[in-house]
Structures are given as structure tokens and as C-alpha cells.
C-alpha positions as CSV (number, residue, x, y, z in Angstrom):
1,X,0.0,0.0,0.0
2,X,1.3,3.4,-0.9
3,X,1.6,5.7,2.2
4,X,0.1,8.7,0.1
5,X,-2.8,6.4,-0.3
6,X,-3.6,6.3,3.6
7,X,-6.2,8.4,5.1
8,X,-4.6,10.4,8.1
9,X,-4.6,8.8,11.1
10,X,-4.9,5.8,9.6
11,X,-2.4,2.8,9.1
12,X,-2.2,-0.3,7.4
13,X,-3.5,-2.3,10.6
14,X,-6.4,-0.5,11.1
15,X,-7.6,-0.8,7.7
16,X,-6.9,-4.7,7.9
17,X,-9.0,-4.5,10.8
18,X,-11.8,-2.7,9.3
19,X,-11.7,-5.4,6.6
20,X,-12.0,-8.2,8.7
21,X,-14.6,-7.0,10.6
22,X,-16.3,-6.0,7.7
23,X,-15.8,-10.0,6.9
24,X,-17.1,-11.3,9.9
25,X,-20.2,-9.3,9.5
26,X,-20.8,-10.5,6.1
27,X,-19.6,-14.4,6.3
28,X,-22.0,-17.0,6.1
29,X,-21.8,-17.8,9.4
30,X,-22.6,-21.4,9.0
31,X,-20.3,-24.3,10.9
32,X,-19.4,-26.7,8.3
33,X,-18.8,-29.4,11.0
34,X,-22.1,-29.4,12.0
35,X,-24.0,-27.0,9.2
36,X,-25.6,-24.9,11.7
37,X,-26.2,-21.3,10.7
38,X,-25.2,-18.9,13.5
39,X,-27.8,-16.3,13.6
40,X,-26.4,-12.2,13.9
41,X,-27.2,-8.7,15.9
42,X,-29.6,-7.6,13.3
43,X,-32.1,-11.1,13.1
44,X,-31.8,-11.0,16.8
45,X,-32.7,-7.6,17.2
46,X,-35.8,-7.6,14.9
47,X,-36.8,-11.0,17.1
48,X,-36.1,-9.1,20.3
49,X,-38.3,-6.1,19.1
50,X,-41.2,-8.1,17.9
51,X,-41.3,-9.7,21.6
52,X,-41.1,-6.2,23.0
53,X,-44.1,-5.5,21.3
54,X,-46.2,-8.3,22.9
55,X,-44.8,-8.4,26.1
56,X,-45.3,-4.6,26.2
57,X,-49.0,-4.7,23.9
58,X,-50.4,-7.6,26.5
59,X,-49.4,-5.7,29.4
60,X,-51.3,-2.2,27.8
61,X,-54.0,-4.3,28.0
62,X,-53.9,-5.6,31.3
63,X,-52.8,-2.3,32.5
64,X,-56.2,-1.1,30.6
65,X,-58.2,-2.8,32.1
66,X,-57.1,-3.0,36.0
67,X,-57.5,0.8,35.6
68,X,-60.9,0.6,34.9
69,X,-61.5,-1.6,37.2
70,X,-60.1,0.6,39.4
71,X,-61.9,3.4,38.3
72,X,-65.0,1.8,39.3
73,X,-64.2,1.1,43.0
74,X,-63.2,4.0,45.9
75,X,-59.0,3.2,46.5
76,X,-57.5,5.0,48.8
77,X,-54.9,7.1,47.3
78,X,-52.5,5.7,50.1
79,X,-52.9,2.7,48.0
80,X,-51.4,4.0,45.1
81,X,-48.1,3.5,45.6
82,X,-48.8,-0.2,46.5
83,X,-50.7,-0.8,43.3
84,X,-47.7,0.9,41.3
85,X,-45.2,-1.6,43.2
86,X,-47.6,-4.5,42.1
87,X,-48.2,-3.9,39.0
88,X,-44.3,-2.8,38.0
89,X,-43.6,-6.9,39.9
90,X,-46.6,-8.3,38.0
91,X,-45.0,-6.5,34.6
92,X,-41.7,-8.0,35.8
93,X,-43.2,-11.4,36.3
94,X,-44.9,-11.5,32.7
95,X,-41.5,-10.5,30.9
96,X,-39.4,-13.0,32.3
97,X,-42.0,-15.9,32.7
98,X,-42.7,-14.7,28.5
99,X,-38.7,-15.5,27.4
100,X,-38.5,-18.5,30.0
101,X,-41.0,-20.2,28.9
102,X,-40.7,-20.2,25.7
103,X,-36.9,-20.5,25.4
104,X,-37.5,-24.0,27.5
105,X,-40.3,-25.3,25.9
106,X,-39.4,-24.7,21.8
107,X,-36.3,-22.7,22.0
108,X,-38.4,-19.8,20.2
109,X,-40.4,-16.9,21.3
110,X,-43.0,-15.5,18.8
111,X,-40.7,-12.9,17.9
112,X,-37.8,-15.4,16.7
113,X,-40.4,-18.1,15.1
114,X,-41.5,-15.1,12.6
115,X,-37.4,-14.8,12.0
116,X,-37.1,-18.2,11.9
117,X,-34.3,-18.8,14.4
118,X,-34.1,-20.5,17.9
119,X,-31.8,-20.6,21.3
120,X,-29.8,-24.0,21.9
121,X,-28.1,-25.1,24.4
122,X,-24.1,-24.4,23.1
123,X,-23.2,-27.9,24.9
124,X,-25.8,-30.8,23.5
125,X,-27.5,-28.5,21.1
126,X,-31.0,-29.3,22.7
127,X,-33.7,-27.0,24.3
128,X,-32.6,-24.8,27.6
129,X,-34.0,-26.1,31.2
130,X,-35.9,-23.4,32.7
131,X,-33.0,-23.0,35.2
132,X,-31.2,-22.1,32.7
133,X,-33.5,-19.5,30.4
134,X,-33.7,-17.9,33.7
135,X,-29.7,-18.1,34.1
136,X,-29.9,-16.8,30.0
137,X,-32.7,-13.8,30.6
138,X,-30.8,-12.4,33.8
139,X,-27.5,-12.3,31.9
140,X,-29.3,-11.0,28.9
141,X,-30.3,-7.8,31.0
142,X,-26.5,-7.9,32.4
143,X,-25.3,-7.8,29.2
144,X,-27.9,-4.8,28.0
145,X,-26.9,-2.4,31.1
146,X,-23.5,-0.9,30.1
147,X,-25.1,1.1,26.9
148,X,-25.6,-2.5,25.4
149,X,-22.2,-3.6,25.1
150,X,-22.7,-7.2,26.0
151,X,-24.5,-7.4,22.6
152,X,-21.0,-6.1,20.8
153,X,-19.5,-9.8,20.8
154,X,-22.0,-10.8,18.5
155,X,-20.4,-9.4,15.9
156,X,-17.0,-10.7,16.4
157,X,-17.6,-14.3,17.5
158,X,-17.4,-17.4,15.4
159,X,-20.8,-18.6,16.7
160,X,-21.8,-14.9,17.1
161,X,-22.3,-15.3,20.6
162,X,-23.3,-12.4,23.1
163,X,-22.1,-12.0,26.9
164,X,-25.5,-13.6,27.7
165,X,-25.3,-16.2,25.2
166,X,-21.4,-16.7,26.4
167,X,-22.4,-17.0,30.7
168,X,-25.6,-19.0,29.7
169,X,-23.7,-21.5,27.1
170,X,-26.8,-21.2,24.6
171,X,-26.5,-20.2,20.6
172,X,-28.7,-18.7,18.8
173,X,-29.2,-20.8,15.6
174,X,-31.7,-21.2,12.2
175,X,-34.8,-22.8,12.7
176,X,-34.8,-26.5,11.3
177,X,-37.6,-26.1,8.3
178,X,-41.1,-27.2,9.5
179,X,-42.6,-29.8,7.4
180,X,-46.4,-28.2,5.8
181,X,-47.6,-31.1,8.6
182,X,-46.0,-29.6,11.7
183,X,-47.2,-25.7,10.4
184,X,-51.0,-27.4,10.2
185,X,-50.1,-28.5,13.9
């Protein structure tokens, strides 16, 4: 490379770098020992978002209606602060029993059956215990706390693995094809 050719600042390492980042984000991402297909930030993210969604449109709902219940009856206004407390552990609840129970039952939530894509278990390659979706979710919030850096390793990992997905040993793979019988089901 011809030095009058560099941008300033810049040197030849960091343009490698660039480059192979820039290949890691773009590889196929499949495993040829196994074929598994290593799903990325941006599938995940779109999964994660749909999720959001429900978790956060069923909970409207709820919320919707408990307040005209509410409405209805004479609470105290000492009460309010209780009901807030309830409802924000109730809201809790629902978010974690949503991922947990659906990360140890199929592997997928809503969100990543419309992107086709499940969690695993990194070790046998089966569906999480609930023990450890819980282990999974907790480290998932862990991992979003510092400005969502624990999300960064996704991009740079051969099995484009997370800080969650790394403490929890899970990966986030395609979903096998359904056969037209199993969609019927």
C-alpha cells in the first residue's frame, strides 16, 4: 500500500482490521462441522423487538383494564403507591415468565419463530432447562446495562455469541424447516 494512499490517522493495521470486521459481519456464518447457521445482531434484534411488542401490547391491555377496574371502586390514594409496586412486579413477572417459557419449551419466542431462528443449548445443542433460560434472561439484562455492550460480541464471535449467550452457554441458531404437517399443527 502506498503511504500517500492512507487516510490520516490511519495505518495499514487498522484498515486490515476494518476489513476483517467488515468479513465477519458479512460471512455466512454457517459451521461446516455441523452445518448450523449462526444467527447475527440484526435477526436477533428484529426478534427481540417483535417480543417487545407483545410483552409490552399484553401488558397495555392488562394495565387497561385494571384501571378501569379501578376506576370503578373508591381506593384510597395511600394505595397507590402499593398498586404501582404490584403492577411494576406483576409487569416483571410476565417479561421473564414470556422468554423462560418459551426458550425451554421450543427454543423460540413468537418474535424469533416469525425470524425463523431459535436458542440452543451451546453444549448438546438441545432445548434450555428453565434453570437455565432464567440463568440466560438475567444475563441477557446484564449484558444490555452498560449502553448494550454485551450485545458487541455478536459481531465478532465465530458462533456470534453475546455476553449472555457466552455465561448461559446457549447459541442462537436457524430454525430447522417445518414440514407443511408440523405448520398445520
Amino acid at each position: 500500500m502506498n503511504h500517500a494512499a492512507r487516510r490520516p490517522g490511519e495505518t495499514p493495521l487498522s484498515r486490515r482490521s476494518a476489513r476483517a470486521v467488515a468479513a465477519r459481519v458479512h460471512e455466512t456464518g454457517r459451521d461446516p462441522a455441523t452445518d448450523l447457521r449462526y444467527e447475527g445482531l440484526i435477526t436477533r434484534g428484529i426478534a427481540f423487538a417483535i417480543d417487545a411488542a407483545v410483552i409490552n401490547l399484553v401488558a397495555i391491555v392488562v394495565a387497561g383494564g385494571v384501571a378501569l377496574a379501578l376506576s370503578v371502586l373508591s381506593v384510597p390514594d395511600s394505595l397507590d403507591a402499593v398498586l404501582v409496586a404490584v403492577g411494576s412486579a406483576v409487569f416483571l413477572a410476565w417479561s421473564v415468565g414470556y422468554f423462560v417459557t418459551f426458550w425451554s419449551t421450543t427454543g423460540q419466542t413468537p418474535g424469533s419463530r416469525l425470524m425463523r431462528i431459535m436458542v440452543w443449548s451451546a453444549d448438546d445443542g438441545g432445548i434450555l432447562r428453565p434453570r437455565r433460560a432464567v440463568f440466560r434472561f438475567a444475563c441477557l439484562i446484564l449484558a444490555a446495562i452498560p449502553l448494550l455492550a454485551g450485545f458487541l460480541p455478536i459481531l465478532f464471535d465465530d458462533r456470534r455469541r453475546g455476553l449472555h449467550d457466552m455465561l448461559a452457554g446457549t447459541v442462537v441458531v436457524e430454525a430447522p424447516n417445518l414440514s407443511r404437517l408440523d405448520q398445520v399443527s
